[in-house]
C-alpha positions in Angstrom: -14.7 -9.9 0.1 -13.9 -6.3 -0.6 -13.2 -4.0 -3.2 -10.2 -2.0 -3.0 -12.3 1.4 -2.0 -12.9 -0.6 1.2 -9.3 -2.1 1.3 -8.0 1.6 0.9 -10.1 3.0 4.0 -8.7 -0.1 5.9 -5.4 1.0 4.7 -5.9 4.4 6.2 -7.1 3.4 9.1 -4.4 0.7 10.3 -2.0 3.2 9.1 -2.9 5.7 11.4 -2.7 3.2 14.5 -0.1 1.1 13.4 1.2 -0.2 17.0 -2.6 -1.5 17.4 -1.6 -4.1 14.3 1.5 -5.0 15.4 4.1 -5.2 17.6 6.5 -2.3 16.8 3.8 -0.3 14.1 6.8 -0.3 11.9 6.7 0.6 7.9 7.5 -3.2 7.5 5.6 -5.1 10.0 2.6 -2.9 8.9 3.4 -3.3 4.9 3.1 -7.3 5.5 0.3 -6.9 7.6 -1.8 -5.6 5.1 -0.1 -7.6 2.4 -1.6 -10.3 4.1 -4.9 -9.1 4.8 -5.1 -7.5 1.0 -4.4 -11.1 -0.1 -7.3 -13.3 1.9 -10.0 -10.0 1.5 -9.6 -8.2 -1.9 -12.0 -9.1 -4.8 -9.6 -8.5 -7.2 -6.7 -11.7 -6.7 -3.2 -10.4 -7.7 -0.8 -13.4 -8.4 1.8 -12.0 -6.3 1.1 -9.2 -3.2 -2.5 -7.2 -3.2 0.2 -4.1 -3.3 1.8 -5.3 -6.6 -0.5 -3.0 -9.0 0.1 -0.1 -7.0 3.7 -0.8 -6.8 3.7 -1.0 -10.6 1.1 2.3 -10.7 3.7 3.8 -8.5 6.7 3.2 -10.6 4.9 4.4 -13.7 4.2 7.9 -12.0 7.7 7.9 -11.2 8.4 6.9 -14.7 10.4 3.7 -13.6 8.2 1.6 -16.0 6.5 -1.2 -14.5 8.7 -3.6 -14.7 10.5 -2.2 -11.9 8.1 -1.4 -8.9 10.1 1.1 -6.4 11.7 -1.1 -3.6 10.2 -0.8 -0.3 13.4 0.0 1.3 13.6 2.6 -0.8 10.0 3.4 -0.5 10.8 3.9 3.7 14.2 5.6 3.1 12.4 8.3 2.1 10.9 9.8 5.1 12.6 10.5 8.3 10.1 8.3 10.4 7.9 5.2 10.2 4.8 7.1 10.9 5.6 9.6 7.9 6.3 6.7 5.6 3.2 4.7 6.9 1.0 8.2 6.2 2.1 8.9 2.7 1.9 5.1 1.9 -1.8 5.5 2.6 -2.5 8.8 1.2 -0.3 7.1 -2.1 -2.8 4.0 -2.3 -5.7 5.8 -2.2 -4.5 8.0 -4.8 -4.2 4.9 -7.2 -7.5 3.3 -6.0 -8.9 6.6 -6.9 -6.8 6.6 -10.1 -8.5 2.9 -10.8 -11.6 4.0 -9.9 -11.9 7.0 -12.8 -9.7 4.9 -15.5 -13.1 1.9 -14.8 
């Protein structure tokens, strides 16, 4: 098992390299990779995806309310490349771990 500090630095690190995880290293194949992985490692079970509470964390800062998480689509839309979507995805996560972290 892991906490989510660790899952966060494994976060950063396959997003850095994503064509070493997959086939293509796209924002998607990448996303369900870790999904995946977040699911059968973290500590902390989720009911859903191991992204859900950041999802929600993330639509709260973007004062969406957590009943509606920012789509993923949307989510990628916003960046004019896979590898920029995949960095500020990881630099967004670690934020909220960190967020987590300090709210104890």
């Amino acid at each position: 098992m892991m906490t989510e500090i660790e899952f966060a630095e494994d976060v950063q690190t396959i997003c850095k390299r994503p064509k070493m995880y997959s086939p293509n290293g796209t924002f998607f194949e990448i996303y369900c990779f870790l999904d995946g992985f977040g699911i059968g490692v973290m500590e902390k079970r989720c009911s859903h995806s191991a992204f859900t509470p950041f999802r929600n964390w993330l639509a709260e800062a973007n004062e969406r309310g957590h009943k509606f998480p920012i789509s993923l689509h949307k989510f990628r839309d916003q960046f004019s490349s896979d590898e920029k979507a995949l960095t500020e995805f990881a630099s967004l996560f670690r934020k909220y771990v960190r967020f987590e972290e300090r709210k104890g």
